[in-house]
N, C-alpha and C positions, 0 to 999 in steps of 0.2 A: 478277495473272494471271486470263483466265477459263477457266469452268469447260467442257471439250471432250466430258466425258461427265456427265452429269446424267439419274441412273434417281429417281424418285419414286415408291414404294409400290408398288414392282413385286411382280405377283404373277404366278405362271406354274404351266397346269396342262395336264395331261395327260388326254385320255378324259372330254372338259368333254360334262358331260348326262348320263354312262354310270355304270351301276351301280359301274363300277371306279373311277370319278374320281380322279386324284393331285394334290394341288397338293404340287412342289418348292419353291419359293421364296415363302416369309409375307411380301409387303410390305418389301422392299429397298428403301431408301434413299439412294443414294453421289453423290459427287460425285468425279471426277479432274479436275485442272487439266491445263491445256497443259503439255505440257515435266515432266510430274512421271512417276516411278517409281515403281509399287506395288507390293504382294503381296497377292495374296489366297487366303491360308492356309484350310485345313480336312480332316480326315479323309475317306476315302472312303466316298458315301455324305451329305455334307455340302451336296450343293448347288451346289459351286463349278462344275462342268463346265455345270450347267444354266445358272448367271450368265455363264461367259465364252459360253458360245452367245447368251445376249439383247445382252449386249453387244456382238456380234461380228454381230450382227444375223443371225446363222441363224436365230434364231428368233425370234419375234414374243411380248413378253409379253402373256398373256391379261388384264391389265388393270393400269392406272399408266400414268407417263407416263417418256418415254423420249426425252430430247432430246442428240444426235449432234450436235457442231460446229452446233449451230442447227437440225438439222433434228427433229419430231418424228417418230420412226420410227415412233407407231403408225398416224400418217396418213396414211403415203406407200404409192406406189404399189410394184409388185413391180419395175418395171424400173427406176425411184430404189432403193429397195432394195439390186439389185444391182449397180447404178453404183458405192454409196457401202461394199461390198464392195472393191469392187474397185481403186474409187481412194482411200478415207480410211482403210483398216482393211488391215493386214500378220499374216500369222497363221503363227504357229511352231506344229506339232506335235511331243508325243513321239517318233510315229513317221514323222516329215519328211514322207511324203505328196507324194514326189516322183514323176516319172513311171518306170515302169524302165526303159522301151525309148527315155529323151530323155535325150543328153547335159546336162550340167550347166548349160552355157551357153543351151540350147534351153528347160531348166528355167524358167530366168530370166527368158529371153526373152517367156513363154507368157502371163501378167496383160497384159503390154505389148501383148501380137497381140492381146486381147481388148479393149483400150483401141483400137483401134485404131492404135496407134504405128507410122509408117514402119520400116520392114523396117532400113534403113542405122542411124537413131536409136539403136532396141531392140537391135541388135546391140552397138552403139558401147557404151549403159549396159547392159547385163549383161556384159560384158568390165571395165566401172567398177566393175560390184559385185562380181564374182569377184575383182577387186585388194583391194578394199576389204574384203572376208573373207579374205584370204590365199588362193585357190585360184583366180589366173590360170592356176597350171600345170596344171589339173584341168580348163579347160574342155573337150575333147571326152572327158573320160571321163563312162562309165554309172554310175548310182548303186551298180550293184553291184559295179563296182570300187573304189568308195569308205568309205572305214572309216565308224563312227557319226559320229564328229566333224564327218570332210569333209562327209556327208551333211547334218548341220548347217548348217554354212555355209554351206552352198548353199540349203539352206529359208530361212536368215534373208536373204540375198541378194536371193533371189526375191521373199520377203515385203516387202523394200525397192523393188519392182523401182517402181513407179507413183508412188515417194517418198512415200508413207499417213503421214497424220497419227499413227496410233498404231497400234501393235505390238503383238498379246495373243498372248501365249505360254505355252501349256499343257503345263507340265512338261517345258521345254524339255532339261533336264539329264538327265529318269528312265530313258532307257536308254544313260548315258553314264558312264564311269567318270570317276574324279573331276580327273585330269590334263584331261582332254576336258569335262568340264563347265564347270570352270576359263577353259577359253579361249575358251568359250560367252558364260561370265556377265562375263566384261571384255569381250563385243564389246556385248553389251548396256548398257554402260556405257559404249560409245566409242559408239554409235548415240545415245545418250539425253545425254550431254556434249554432244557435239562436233556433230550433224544434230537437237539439239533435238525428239526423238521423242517421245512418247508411251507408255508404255509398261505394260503389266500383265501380270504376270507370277503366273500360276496354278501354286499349287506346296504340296506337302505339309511340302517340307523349312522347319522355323525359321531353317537355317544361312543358304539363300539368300533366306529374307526380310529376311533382317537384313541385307542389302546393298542396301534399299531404301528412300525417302524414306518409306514409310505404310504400317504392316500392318495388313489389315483381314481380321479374321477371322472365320469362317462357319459356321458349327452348324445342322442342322437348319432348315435353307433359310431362319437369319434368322442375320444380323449380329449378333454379339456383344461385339464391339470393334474399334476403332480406333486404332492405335497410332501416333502421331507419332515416325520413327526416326530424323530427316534427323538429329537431332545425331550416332547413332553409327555412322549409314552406312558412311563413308570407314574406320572405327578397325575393323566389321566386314569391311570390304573387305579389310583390309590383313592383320587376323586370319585368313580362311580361305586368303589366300596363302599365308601362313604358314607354317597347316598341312599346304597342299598341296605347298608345297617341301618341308616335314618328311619327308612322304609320300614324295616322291618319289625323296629321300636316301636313306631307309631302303629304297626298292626296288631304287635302284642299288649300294647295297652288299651287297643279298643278294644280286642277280645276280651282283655281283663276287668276295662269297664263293662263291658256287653253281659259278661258273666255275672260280675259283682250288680248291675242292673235285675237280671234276671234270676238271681238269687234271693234280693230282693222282692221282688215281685210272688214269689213263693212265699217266704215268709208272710207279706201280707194277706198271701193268699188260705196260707194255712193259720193265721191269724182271727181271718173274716170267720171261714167255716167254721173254727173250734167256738168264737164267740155265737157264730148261727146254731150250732151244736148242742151249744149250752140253755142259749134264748127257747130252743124247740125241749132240751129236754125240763127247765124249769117249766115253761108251757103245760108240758105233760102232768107232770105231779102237779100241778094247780087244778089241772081239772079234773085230774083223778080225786086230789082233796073234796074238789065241789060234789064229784059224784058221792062218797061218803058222806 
């Protein structure tokens, strides 16, 4: 297989010439293959969000070399640049980064309008991609009738919309509870199986690294390791279901004691009142007897 992303001694700074000067990233080195799934783990503070922005080509490293499916990105021009945005590179946010005031479908649609894609086509595939995240029934709803989850799916939809070589998702799970992230991190796994995706996946959690072919991990804007995981990928795949079913068991049985609880509690409650009921209406005929 070759190599789709290749960064060579990247460095990247901030406030270059000025008394403030930052450099985030010391000379980054990586290499991802076509078709592989990574992680790239690190504390906040570490770097990562600076690497998935060179790599996502927002931002331009300030020196190293930086070669894209062949191209080098420090050469090229702004409007290559943002071609290769928008047709080689799929991007999931935390916080989805959808439009609020565009249906879900319109969402989808929107990389495509900017590709120029015929109106009939781009319609045809974002209806393709709403099936294929489970949310055909959601195309003309608003992001804000949409829970985190759906909001999800419909960012990662989107981000398939131009069919992009690879996928970079930044903490795609962090504002999602774990049922919902759950169904997140197996589309990421049907996207990168089955459509041969590319995929990088920026993330704090060990759990959801571990459900990926290479952790590579990030300190103080240098690489500090590389961990080859494909052997226990699938065994931690199968592990966090696991727990998430555990999870989930345990939630429906509180709900069902909480219910059967408060079912009870009714009961006694309409229990109390009918015997109070009763106590006030024999009351009555007693003193209506007296008053006869």
């Amino acid at each position: 297989m070759s190599s789709i992303i290749k960064l060579e001694n990247i460095i990247k700074k901030f406030y270059v010439g000025e008394p403030n000067e930052l450099e985030i990233l010391h000379g980054i080195s990586l290499e991802v293959e076509e078709g592989e799934f990574v992680a790239i783990v690190g504390p906040s503070g570490s770097g990562k969000s600076t690497l998935m922005n060179t790599i996502g080509v927002l931002d331009r490293p300030t020196s190293g070399t930086y070669m894209l499916d062949g191209i080098n990105v420090g050469e090229a021009e702004e409007s290559e640049l943002s071609e290769i945005r928008n047709q080689k590179i799929g991007f999931v946010f935390q916080t989805y980064n959808l439009i609020s005031k565009t249906n879900a479908l319109k969402n989808i649609e929107l990389p495509m309008l900017y590709a120029g894609m015929e109106r009939s086509e781009r319609l045809k595939r974002a209806k393709e991609l709403l099936d294929l995240v489970e949310m055909g029934d959601r195309a003309k709803h608003l992001p804000e009738e949409l829970s985190g989850g759906q909001k999800q799916r419909v960012a990662i939809a989107r981000a398939m919309a131009n069919d992009p070589a690879i996928i970079l998702a930044d903490e795609p799970t962090g504002a999602l509870d774990s049922k919902t992230g759950r169904l997140v991190m197996d589309l990421f796994h049907k996207l990168n199986k089955e459509k041969n995706k590319t995929i990088v996946l920026i993330t704090h959690s060990n759990e959801l690294a571990g459900e990926t072919d290479r952790i590579i991990s990030i300190r103080d804007g240098k690489i500090i390791s590389v961990k080859d995981n494909s052997k226990n990928k699938e065994k931690n795949i199968a592990k966090n279901r696991t727990i998430n079913t555990a999870e989930e068991t345990v939630e429906v049985e509180l709900d069902e004691k909480e219910k059967n609880e408060n079912n009870t509690q009714k009961q006694e409650k309409s229990s109390e009142e009918k015997n109070t009921n009763e106590k006030k209406k024999n009351k009555s005929k007693k003193n209506e007897g007296g008053k006869n």
